[in-house]
N, C-alpha and C positions, 0 to 999 in steps of 0.2 A: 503493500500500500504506500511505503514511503515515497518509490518513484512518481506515483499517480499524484501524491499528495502535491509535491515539489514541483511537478506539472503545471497542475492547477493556481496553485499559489503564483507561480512565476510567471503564467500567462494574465494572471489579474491586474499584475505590473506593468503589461503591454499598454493596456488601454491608459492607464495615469500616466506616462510618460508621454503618448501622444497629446492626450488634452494640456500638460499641462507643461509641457515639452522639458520636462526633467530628464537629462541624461542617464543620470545615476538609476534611475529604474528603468531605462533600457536594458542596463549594464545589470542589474539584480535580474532582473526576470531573463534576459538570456543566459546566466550563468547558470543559474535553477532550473530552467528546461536545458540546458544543454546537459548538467547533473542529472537527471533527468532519464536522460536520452542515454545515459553511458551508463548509469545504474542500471538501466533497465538493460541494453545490452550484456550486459556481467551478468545479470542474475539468468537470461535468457540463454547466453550461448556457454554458458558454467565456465566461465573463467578465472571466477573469482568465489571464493565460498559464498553462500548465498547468505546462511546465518549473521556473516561480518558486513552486508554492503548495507543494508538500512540503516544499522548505528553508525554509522563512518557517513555515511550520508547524510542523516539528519545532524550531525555536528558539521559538515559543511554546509548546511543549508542555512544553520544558526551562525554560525560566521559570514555569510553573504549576508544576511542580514544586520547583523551586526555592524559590520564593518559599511553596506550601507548608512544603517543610522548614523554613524559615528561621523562620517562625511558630511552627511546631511548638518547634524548638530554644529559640526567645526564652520559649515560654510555661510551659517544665520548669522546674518547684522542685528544687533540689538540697537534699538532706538530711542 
């Protein structure tokens, strides 16, 4: 479910970065579907144990976001 989850979530990023023409959530939501896309690869073509790719997964998907926010927070002007 992990992969589906990082899917979803990373394509929800597509639409906010169009409206509201934020880079930084192009760059989150493609990294998440492209995590995504290789997770799901590994666990599909058994390259990698399958037990180990969702937890390894969801802590890079918590760091793309993360590191998202962190961006986000350092690049706001206080008024």
């Amino acid at each position: 479910w992990i992969p589906a989850i990082s899917f979803v979530v990373g394509l929800h990023f597509l639409p906010m970065a169009f409206f509201f023409g934020a880079r930084d959530s192009w760059i989150c939501g493609g990294a998440m579907i492209g995590l995504a896309a290789v997770a799901t690869f590994a666990i599909r073509s058994g390259t990698a144990a399958p037990p180990a790719i969702p937890p390894v997964q969801a802590l890079l998907n918590a760091l793309i976001l993360w590191l998202t926010a962190a961006k986000g927070i350092r690049t706001v002007t206080v008024v």
